[in-house]
C-alpha positions in Angstrom: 41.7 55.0 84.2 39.0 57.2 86.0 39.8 58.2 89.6 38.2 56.9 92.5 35.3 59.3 93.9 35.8 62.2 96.6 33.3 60.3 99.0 33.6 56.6 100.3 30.4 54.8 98.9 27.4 54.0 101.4 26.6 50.8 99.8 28.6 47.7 98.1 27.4 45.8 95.2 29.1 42.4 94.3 29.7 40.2 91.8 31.0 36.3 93.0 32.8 34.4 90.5 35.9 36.0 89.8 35.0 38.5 92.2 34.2 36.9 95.8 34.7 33.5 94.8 37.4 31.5 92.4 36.1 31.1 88.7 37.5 27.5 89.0 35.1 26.9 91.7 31.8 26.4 89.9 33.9 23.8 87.2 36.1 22.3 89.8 33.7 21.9 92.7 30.2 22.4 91.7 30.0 20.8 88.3 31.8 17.8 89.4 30.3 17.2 92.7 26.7 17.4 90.8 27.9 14.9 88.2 29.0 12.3 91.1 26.1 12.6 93.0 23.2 12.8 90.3 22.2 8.7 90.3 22.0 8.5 94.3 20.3 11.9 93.8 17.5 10.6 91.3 16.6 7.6 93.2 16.3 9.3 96.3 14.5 12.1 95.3 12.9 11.2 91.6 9.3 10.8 93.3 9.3 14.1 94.5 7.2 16.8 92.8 9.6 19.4 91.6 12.0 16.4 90.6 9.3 14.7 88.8 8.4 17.5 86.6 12.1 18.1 86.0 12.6 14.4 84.6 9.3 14.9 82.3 10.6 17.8 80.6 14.2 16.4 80.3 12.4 13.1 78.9 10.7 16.0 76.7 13.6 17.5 75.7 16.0 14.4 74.7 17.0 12.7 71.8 14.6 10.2 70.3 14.8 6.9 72.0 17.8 8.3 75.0 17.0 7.5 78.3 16.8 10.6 80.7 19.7 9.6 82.6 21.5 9.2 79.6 20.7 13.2 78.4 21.1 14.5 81.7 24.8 13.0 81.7 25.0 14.3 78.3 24.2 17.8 78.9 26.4 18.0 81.9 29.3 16.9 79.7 28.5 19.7 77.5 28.3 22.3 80.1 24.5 22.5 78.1 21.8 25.1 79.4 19.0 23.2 79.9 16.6 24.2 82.3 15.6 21.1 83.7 19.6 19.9 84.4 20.2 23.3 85.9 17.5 23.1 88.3 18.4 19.8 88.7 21.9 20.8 89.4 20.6 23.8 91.7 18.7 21.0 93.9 21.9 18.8 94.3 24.4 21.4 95.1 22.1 22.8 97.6 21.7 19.2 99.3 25.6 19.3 99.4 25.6 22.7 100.9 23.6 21.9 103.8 25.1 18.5 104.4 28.4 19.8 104.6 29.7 18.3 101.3 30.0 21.3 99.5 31.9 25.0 101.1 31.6 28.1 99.4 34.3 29.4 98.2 35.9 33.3 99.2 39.4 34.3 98.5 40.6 35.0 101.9 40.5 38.7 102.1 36.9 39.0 101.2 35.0 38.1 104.7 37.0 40.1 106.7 36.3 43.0 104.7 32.6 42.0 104.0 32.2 42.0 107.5 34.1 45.6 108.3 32.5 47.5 106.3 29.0 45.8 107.6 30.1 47.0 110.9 31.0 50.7 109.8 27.3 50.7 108.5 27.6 50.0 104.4 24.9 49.0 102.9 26.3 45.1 101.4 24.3 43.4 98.3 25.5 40.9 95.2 24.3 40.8 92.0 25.3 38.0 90.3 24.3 35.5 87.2 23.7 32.9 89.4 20.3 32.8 90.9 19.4 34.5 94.1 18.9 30.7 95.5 22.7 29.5 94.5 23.8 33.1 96.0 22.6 32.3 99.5 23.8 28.9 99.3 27.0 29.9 98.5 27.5 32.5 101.4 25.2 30.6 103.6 27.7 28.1 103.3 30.9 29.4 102.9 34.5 28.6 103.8 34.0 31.8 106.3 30.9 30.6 107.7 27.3 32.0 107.2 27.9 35.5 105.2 24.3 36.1 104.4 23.2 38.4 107.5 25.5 41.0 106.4 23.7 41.4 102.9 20.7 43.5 102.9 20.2 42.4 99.4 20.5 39.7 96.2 20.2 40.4 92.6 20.3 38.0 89.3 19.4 37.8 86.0 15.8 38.6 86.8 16.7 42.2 86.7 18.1 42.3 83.5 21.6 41.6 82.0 24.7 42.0 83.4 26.4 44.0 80.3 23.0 46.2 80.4 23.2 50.1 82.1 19.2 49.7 83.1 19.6 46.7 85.2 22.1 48.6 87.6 20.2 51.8 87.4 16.7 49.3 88.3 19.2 47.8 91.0 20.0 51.5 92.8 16.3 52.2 92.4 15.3 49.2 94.3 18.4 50.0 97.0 16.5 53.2 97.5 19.8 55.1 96.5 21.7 57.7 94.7 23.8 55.6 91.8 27.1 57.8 92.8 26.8 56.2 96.0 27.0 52.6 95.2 30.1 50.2 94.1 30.1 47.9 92.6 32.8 45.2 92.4 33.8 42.8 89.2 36.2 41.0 87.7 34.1 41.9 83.7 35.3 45.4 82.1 32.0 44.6 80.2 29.8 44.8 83.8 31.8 47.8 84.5 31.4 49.7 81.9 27.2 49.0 81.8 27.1 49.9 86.1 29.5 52.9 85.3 27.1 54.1 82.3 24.7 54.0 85.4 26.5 56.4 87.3 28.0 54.0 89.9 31.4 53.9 91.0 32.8 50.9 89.8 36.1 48.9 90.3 38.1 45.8 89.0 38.9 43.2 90.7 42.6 41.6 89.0 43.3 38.9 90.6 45.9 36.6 89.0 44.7 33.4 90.5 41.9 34.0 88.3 43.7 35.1 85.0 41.8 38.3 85.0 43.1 40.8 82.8 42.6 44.6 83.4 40.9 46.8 80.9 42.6 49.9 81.8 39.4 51.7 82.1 38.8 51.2 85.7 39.9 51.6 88.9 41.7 48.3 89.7 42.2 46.1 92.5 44.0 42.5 93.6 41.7 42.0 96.7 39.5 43.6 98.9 41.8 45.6 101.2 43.3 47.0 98.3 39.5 48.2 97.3 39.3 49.5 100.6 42.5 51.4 100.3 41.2 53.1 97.1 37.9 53.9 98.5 38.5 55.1 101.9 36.7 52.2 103.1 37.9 50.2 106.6 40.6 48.1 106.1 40.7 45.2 108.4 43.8 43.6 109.8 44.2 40.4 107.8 46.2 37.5 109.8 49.8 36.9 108.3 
């Protein structure tokens, strides 16, 4: 396992599910709460233009005589990825978001620290598979309240692959810093191993509520204080 560096980092780059956030959350919470509310969704909202256009290309897209409904229910039973159910899905979660139906999930440990090392000046930003949209909902709206002022940035997808060296290399060079000074924070050996090829300082997060296993080839933690610990970043006092 490589050591930790000689320097605390100056900025903080984060994954969410499995890192921030329980895996279980998007299939327990997310998927289901979409699935319940997608009929009162579509009648409220099907004569709106971005839902319209969604329904046309899932009409496009199903089976020969199914009703759009019917593939839409379909293709959330098979966890399918289908653009116009995910956007679809992205437009229902984020009415649940703001209404108060839906909380984002953190472990416990993570605003406190999110919010420590904002104060000490670290520069905070996620990069996640989920888009940048679902990544403000979620800490817009999380269990901790509104996270999103202490991130000075969001990454996705649209940067390139998570398993790929050149999207955290593009992701320093957009931060404006040196790659040595960044970590970044996941659950995937695989991620780790691609921001690491980078040059950034990388650890795992194992958290057994999540089933992670560690790869041995990392730095490791089971929360954020213990990231803190290993990094000589500020640890904050965590209620009992």
């Amino acid at each position: 396992m490589s050591a930790s560096p000689k320097a605390p980092p100056s900025a903080i780059l984060t994954d969410i599910e499995g890192t921030t956030s329980a895996i279980a959350f998007v299939k327990e919470t997310l998927f289901p709460f979409a699935e319940r509310a997608l009929e009162g969704f579509l009648d409220a909202e099907g004569g709106t233009a971005e839902v319209s256009a969604c329904l046309r290309e899932a009409e496009r897209l199903a089976r020969p005589g199914e009703a759009v409904r019917d593939a839409l229910r379909r293709w959330m039973a098979e966890d399918a990825k289908i653009g116009p159910l995910k956007t679809l899905q992205g437009l229902i979660w984020k009415s649940g978001f703001q209404s108060g139906e839906i909380e984002g999930h953190l472990w416990p440990d993570v605003a406190p620290c999110l919010r420590a090392w904002a104060r000490a000046g670290l520069f905070l930003a996620v990069y996640s598979s989920g888009s940048v949209a679902a990544q403000k909902l979620l800490f817009g709206h999380s269990l901790a309240g509104d996270l999103t002022p202490l991130f000075g940035g969001f990454f996705d997808t649209a940067v390139g692959g998570k398993r790929e060296a050149a999207s955290y290399a593009a992701i320093a060079q957009g931060l404006h810093r040196p790659p040595q000074e960044i970590l970044f924070l996941s659950d995937v050996a695989e991620e780790l191993d691609a921001a690491a090829n980078a040059g950034l300082s990388v650890c795992q997060l194992v958290r057994p509520q999540d089933g992670t296993v560690a790869s041995g080839r990392h730095p490791q933690a089971a929360d954020f204080p213990s990231v803190a610990t290993l990094f000589g970043l500020p640890v904050p006092r965590l209620a009992a």
